[in-house]
Structures are given as C-alpha cells and as structure tokens.
C-alpha positions in Angstrom: -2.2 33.0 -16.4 1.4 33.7 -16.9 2.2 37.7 -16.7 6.0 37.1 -17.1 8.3 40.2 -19.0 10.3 38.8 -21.8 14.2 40.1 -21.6 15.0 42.7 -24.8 17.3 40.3 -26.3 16.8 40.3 -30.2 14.7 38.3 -32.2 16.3 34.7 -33.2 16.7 34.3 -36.8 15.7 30.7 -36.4 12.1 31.5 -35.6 10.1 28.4 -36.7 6.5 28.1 -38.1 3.9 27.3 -35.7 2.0 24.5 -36.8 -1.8 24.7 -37.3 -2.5 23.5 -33.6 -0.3 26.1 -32.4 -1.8 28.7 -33.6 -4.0 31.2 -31.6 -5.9 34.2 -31.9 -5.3 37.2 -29.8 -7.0 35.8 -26.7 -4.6 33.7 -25.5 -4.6 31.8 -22.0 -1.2 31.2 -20.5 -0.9 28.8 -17.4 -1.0 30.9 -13.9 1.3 28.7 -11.7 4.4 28.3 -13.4 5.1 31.4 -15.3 7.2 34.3 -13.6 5.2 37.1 -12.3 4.6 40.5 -14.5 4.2 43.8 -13.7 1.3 44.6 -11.2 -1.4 45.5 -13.5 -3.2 42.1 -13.7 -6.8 41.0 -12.3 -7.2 41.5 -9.0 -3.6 41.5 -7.8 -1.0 39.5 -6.8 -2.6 36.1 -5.1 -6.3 36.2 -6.4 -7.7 33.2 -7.5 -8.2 32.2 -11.3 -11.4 32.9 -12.4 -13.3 30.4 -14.1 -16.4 30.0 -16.4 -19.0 28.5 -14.5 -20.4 26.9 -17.3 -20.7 25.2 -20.2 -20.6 22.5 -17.9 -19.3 19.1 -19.2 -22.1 16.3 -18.4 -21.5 13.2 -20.0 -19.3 12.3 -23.1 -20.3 9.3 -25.7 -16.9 8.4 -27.7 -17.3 5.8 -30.6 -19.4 7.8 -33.1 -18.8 7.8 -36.6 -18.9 10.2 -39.6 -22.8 9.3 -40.1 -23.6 10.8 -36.6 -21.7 14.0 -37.7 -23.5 14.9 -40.6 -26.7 14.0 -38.8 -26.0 16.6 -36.1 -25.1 19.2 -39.1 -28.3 18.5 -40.7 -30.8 18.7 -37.9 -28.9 22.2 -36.8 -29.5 23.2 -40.7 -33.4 22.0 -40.2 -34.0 23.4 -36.7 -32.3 27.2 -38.8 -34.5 26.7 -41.4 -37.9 25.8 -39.0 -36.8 29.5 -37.4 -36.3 31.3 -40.8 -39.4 29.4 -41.7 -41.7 30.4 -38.8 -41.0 34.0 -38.8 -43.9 35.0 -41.5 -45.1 38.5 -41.6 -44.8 41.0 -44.9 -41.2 41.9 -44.3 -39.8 39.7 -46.8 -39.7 36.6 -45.1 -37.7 38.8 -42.6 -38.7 38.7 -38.7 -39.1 42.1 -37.2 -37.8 42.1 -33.7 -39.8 44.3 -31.0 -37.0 45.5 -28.2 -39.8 46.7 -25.7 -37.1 44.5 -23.4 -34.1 45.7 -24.2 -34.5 49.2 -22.0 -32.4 50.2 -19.9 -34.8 52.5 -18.3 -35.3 52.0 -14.8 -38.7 51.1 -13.9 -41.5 52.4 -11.8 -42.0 48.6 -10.2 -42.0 48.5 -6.1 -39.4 45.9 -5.1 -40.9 42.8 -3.6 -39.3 39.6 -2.1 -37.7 37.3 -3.1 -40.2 34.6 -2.9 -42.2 36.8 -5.3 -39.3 37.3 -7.4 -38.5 33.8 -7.9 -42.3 33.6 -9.0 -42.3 36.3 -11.4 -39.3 35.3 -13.3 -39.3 31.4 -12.9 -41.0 31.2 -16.4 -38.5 33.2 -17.9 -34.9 31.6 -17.4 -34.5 28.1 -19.7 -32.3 25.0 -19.3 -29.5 24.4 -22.7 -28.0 21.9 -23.3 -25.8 21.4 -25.8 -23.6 18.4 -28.0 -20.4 19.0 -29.6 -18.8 16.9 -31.7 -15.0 16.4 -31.7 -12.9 14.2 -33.0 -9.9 12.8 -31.4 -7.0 10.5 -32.4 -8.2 7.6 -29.7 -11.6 7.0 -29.7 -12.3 8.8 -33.3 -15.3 11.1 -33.8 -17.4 10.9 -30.2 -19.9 13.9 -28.6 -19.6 15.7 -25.8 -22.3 17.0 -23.7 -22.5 20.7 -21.5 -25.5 22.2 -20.3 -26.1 25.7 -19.1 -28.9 28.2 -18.5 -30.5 30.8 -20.4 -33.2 34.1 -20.3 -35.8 34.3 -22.7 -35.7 38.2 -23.6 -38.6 38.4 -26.6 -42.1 36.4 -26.6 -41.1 35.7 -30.2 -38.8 33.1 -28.8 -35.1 34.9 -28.6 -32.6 34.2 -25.7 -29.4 35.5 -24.3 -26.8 33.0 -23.2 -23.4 33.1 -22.8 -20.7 32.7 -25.6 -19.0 29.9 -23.9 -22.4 28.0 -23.2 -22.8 27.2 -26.7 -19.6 27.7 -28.6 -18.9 24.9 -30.9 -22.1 23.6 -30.6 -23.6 21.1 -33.2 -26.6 21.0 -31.5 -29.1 23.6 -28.9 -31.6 22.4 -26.9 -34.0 24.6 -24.8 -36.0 23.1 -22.3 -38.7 25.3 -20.6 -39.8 25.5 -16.8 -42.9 23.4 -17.9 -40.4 21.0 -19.0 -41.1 21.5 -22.9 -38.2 21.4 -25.1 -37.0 23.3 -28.5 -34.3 22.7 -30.8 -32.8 26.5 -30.9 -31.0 27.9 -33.7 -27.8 30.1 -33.2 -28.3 34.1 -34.1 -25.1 35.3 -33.0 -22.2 35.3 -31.1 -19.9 37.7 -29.2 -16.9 36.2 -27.6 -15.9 39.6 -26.3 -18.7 40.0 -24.1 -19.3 36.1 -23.4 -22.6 36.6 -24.5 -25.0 34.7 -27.1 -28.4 34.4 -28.7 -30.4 31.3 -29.5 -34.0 31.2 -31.1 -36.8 28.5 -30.6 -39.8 28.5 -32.4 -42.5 27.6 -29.4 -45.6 26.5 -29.6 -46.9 28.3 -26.6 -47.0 31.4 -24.9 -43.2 32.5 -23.5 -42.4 34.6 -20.8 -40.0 37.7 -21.5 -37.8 38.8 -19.2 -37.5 42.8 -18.6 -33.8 44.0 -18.8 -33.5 46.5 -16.2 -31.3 49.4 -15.5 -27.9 47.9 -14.0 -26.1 51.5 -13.9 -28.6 52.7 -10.9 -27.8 49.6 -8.9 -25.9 50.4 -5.6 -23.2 47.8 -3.4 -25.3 46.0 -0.8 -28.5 45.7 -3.0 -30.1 42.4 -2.9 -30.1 40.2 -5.9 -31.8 37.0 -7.1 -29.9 33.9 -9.2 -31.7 32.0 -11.5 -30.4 29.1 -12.9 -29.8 25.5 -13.5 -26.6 24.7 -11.4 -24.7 21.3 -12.4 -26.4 21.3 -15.7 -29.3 19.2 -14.2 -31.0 21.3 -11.1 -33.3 23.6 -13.4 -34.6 26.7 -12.3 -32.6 26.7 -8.9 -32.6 30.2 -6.9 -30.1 31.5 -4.9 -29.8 35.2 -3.3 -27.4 37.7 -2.0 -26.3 40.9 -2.5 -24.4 43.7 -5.4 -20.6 43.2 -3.9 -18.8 45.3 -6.0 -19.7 47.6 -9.3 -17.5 47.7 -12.6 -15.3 45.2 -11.4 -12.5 44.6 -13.8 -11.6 41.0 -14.1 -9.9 38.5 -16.2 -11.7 35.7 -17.3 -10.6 33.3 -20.1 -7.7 35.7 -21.1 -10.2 38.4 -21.7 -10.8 41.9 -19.3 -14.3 42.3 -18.6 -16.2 45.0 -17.0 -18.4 43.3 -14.5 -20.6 42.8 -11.3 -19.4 41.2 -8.2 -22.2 39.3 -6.0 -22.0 37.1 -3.4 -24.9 35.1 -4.9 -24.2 31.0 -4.9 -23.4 30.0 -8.8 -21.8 27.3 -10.2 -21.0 25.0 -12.5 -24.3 25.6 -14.7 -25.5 28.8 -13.6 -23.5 30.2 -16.8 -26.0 32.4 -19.0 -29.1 32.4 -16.1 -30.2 35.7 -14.6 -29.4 38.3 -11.8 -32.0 40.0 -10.9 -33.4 42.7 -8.5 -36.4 42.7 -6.3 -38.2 44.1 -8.8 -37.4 41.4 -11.2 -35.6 43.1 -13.5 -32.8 41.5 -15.0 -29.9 43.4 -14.2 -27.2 40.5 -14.8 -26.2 38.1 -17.4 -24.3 35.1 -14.9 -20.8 34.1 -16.4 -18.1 33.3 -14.0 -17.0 33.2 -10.6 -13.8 32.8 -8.7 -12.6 29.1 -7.7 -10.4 28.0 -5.1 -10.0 25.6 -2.0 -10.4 29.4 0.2 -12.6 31.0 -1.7 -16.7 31.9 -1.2 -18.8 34.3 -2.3 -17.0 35.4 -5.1 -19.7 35.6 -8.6 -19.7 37.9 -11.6 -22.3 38.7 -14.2 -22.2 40.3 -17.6 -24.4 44.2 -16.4 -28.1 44.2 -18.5 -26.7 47.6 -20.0 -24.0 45.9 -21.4 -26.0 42.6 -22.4 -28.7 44.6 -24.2 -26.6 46.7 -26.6 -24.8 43.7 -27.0 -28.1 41.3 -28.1 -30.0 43.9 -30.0 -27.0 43.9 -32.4 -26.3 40.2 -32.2 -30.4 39.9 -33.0 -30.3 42.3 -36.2 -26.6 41.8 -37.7 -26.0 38.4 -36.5 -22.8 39.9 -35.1 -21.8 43.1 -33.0 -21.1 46.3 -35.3 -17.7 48.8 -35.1 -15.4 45.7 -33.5 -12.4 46.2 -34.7 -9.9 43.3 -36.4 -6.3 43.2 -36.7 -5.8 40.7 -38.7 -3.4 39.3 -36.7 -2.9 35.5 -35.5 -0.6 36.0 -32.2 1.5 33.3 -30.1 2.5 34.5 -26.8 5.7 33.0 -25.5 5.7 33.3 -22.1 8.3 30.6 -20.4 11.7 29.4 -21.2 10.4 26.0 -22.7 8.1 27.4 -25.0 10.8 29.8 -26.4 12.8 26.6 -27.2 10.4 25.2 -28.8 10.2 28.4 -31.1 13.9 29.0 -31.3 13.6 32.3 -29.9 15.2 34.2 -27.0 13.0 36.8 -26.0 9.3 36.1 -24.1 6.9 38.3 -25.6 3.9 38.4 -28.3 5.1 37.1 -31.5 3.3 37.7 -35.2 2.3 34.2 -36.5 0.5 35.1 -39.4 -1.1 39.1 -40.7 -3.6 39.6 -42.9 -4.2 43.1 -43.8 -0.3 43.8 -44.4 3.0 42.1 -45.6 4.7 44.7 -43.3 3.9 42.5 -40.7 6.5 39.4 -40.7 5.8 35.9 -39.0 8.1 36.0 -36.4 8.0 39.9 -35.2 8.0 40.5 -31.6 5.1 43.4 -30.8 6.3 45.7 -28.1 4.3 48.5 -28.4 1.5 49.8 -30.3 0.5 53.5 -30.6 4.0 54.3 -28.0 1.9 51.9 -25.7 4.1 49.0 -24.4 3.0 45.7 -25.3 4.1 42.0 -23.6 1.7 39.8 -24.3 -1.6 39.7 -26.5 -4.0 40.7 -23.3 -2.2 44.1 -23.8 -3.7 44.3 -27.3 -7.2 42.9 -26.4 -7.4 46.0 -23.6 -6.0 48.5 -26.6 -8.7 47.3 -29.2 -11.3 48.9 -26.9 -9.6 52.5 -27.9 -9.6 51.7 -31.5 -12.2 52.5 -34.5 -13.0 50.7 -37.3 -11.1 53.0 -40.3 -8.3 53.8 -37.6 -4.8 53.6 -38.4 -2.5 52.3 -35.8 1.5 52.4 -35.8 2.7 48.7 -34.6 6.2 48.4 -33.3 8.2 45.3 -33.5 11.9 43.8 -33.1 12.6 42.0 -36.2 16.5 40.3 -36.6 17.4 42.7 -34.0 15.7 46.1 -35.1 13.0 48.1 -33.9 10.8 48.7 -36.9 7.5 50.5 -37.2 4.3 49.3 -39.2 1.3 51.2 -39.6 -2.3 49.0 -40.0 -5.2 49.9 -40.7 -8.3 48.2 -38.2 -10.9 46.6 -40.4 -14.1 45.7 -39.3 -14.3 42.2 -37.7 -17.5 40.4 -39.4 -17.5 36.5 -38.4 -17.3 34.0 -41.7 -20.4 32.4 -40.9 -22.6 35.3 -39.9 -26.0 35.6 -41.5 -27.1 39.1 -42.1 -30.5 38.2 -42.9 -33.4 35.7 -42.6 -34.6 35.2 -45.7 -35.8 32.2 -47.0 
C-alpha cells in the first residue's frame, strides 16, 4: 500500500470528475511496491510483508451465464430469507428471540485439555461456506464466481459468525455441516470494519454452539487450536500453535485492526473458522495472515471480545450501532500518474462526492481534521474510531489554493439494505 506524502502545492483548478468506476469509499487500497514511502507510522514498519485475507478463497469460476441465472440466484437468496423469517415461530410477533448464553466473555471454570480433545469438542461446531457471486464482465458477459470459507456456529438456533470478506457480494450461502449436511443460509448482517459476518440456516437437526471465551485473559505463549477448512475444500482441518503477540495492530485490506498474532498454520480458506484454547473456548475469529516467499508463522484472528459485541449487534439490528458516517466518497492520489490522470498536482486525499454538506467541494484536498494531519483516507478510518455519532468535526481542506475550514456533523452509518426486523 502506498504511504507516499503529497507536496503542498495548491489544488489544480482543472480537477476532473471521477467516473463511477473510480470512485471509492474511505477504505481505499493503494499498491505497496511502487508508491514512495510515507512517514513511519504504518503496519508493522518499514519491510513487513503485505497482509492478506486468507479467504474468500476463489475456487472455480463458470463464465457464460445469462440474465435468467441472475434472477434465479436473487430469488432462491429471497426464498432461503424468507424460510429463516419463516421458521423462527414463537409469540414475539413472528420475531426470533435470540438467547446470547454464548456471547460471554466470562472466563470459564473449564480445566484445559489437549488438543486431541479439543479438536473433538469443537469439531461439530465450525462449518464449511461456500459461496457464488455473480458478476458481469464485458468479455464473457454475466458468469459466477465461486469462494469458499469457514465458519462457527455460535447459537443452536442456527446463527454463525464468518468473516465480512467470506461472503461479501454473495448471491448465494451455503453451509455445510461436519456430518456433511448442507443449508442454504440467509445473510443477518455485515460489518466491514471488523471483517466479521453473520449467516443463519434453518437445520433440521441438533447444532453444536460454540462457547465464546474470554480473549482479554489470554497470555503470549498460550497454546491455541485452528479450525477450519483450508483451500476451500479440506473441511474441518486442525492445526496448533501458540498466542504470538496480543493487540497487534495491523493493516489489512486498507483497514487498522486490533488483533491476535499466532503462529498457527492458516491459509487460503481458514478465513472465518475458529481459534481456540485448550479449553475450547473460542477466543479467535481467523481472518488474515501475512504472505511472502520468507515468511512463516505469521496469522491473525479477529479477539472473541471483539467478535461478540460485534455479532450480538449484527444479530438484533442487522448492523453495528454508534458507527459513525461521513458522508464522504474519497479518492486517494498517491503517485504521479494518477495525479495526471486527475489534473491535479498535489498527492493526497481528495473529496469526490459529500453528502451531509455543500461545504464540502468535489475536488478538496483533506489535510487535517480536528488539527490532526491527514494524507490519505487510512488517516480518516483511524480518526472515525474517536468520533460519536451527533459529533461535530472541523474538516480542513486546500481548495484553488486556500486553506478553508468545514465543520460536519457525523451521522449514524445504517447500511441501505439492512433489515431491522424479522417479521413476516
């Protein structure tokens, strides 16, 4: 990712539009290799490796399809929704009530055991996904893509936490058990801050729950259990190791994240399986590692503190409650060619489009916010952290050569398609 400073030199009146593929949100990923280096703040430091997301990985793609298989796809999504909204009965309205008596983050009382019992005790409880997406491209027309990931059922109602990336964009979930049973699953909610996700199946049998457990008592050197299904097709693989590093702060995807370090083997498919301790507790939500020709040993996971709060919201609201939203659609020009191609002079975060205020002009250069420098939109991201919904924050910008300050109000971000409720 490129961390280059832009020079001060003023904003270029001949600023052009973005067009609608060029347009990003805040979390912006900027090629590593061939940008200049920035200011030692970054990752791990100078040298680290990128990370990547070990998963939704890409397992076969079928190009030809047409607009039929489309709406298909759309309607058996709407049908496998409506089977969940369908199946949750009781007197609540139509309305499921969830029971968190897994989302604790109370350490337990359980004596550690091995982990061959581990593995035992929590094989029933991490699930295949795989998932289709369909894309259309100006070649081969509409054709599907397929990824595959893992997955931890958390309720014996059916609910289960994945990661974000596992099934963003997908048309269609599919859950397959360690019994080798599979659901259609239904999407509850989303959090692309946290990577983390929640599906639904409606099973037919008796599911196994994992117990979140309490990753703020967990010390370096602990040993830890992976569950997961590695290469999208190697279900219910384990792998061990130990706790390598605590809080970890790392960049994945453009986005800081707060995470553990493990030495456990993941790949390519572990994305969304569990971390667990030798009392099989989950503990960790996998979701990246570190890639490179030199590099070993080098896994992160999402802590179970973090993924509960996260998944109790995403299970009642449908999205996480008090995130704050800009309204602000950002381009970050970060190398000489790309400021060509905008017309301007100056690398930096540029406004593309603002939605809460006219203040804000397409074409603005952000360098600070609140008196806190800003280069490119990462800096925002890490600021949003410190903000409140109802908060109002004093953007500066270089507009035809003038420092000018905005104030903006943070509204609360509420995803277009989230469904508050589950009634029929």
């Amino acid at each position: 990712m490129n961390n280059g400073y832009g020079n001060n030199n003023d904003y270029n009146n001949n600023y052009s539009a973005p067009s609608e593929q060029n347009r990003y949100e805040p979390i912006i990923l900027r090629a590593a290799e061939s940008d200049p280096p920035k200011k030692e703040k970054r990752g791990f430091g100078a040298g680290m490796v990128v990370l990547i997301l070990v998963c939704s990985f890409l397992i076969s793609t079928a190009t030809g399809f047409t607009g039929g298989y489309l709406v298909s796809a759309i309607m058996q999504k709407n049908n496998v929704r409506e089977d969940v909204i369908n199946n949750f009965g009781g007197d609540n309205g139509g309305k499921t009530t969830v029971v968190y008596e897994n989302l604790s983050a109370e350490a337990s009382e359980v004596t550690e055991g091995t982990v061959e019992s581990v593995a035992a005790a929590v094989e029933n409880s991490v699930v295949e996904i795989t998932t289709e997406v369909v894309s259309t491209g100006n070649f081969f027309g509409q054709f599907v893509t397929s990824g595959a990931g893992s997955g931890v059922i958390i309720t014996s109602d059916g609910y289960i936490v994945t990661n974000n990336h596992v099934i963003d964009g997908a048309s269609n979930i599919t859950v397959r058990l360690k019994n080798g049973n599979e659901y259609k699953a239904v999407l509850i909610g989303t959090d692309a801050d946290t990577d983390l996700a929640v599906i639904k199946i409606v099973a037919n049998e008796t599911l196994s729950p994992a117990v979140f457990g309490n990753s703020d008592v967990i010390k370096v050197g602990q040993q830890v259990v992976a569950v997961g299904n590695p290469l999208g097709s190697l279900g219910g693989t384990v792998t061990t190791g130990i706790i390598s590093a605590l809080d970890r702060e790392v960049t994945v995807e453009g986005k800081k994240m707060n995470l553990l370090q493990t030495d456990t083997a993941v790949n390519p498919g572990n994305s969304g399986g569990g971390l667990f301790n030798l009392k099989g507790e989950l503990i960790g939500v996998v979701n990246a590692k570190s890639s490179g020709s030199d590099v070993e040993g080098l896994g992160f996971a999402i802590p179970a503190v973090t993924a509960s709060k996260t998944v109790s919201e995403l299970i009642e609201y449908g999205y996480v409650k008090g995130r704050v939203d800009l309204g602000l659609i950002l381009i970050d020009i970060s190398d000489a060619m790309t400021a060509m191609y905008y017309r301007v002079n100056a690398l930096g975060c540029y406004v593309s489009s603002s939605q809460y205020t006219d203040d804000l002009k397409q074409g603005d250069r952000i360098i600070a916010i609140n008196n806190r420098e800003i280069v490119y939109s990462e800096d925002i991201l890490a600021l949003k952290n410190d903000m409140s919904v109802g908060d109002t924050i004093t953007v500066t910008v270089v507009r035809n050569g003038k420092t000018l300050d905005v104030e903006l109000v943070c509204r609360e971000k509420v995803p277009d398609d989230v469904n508050i409720d589950f009634e029929t």
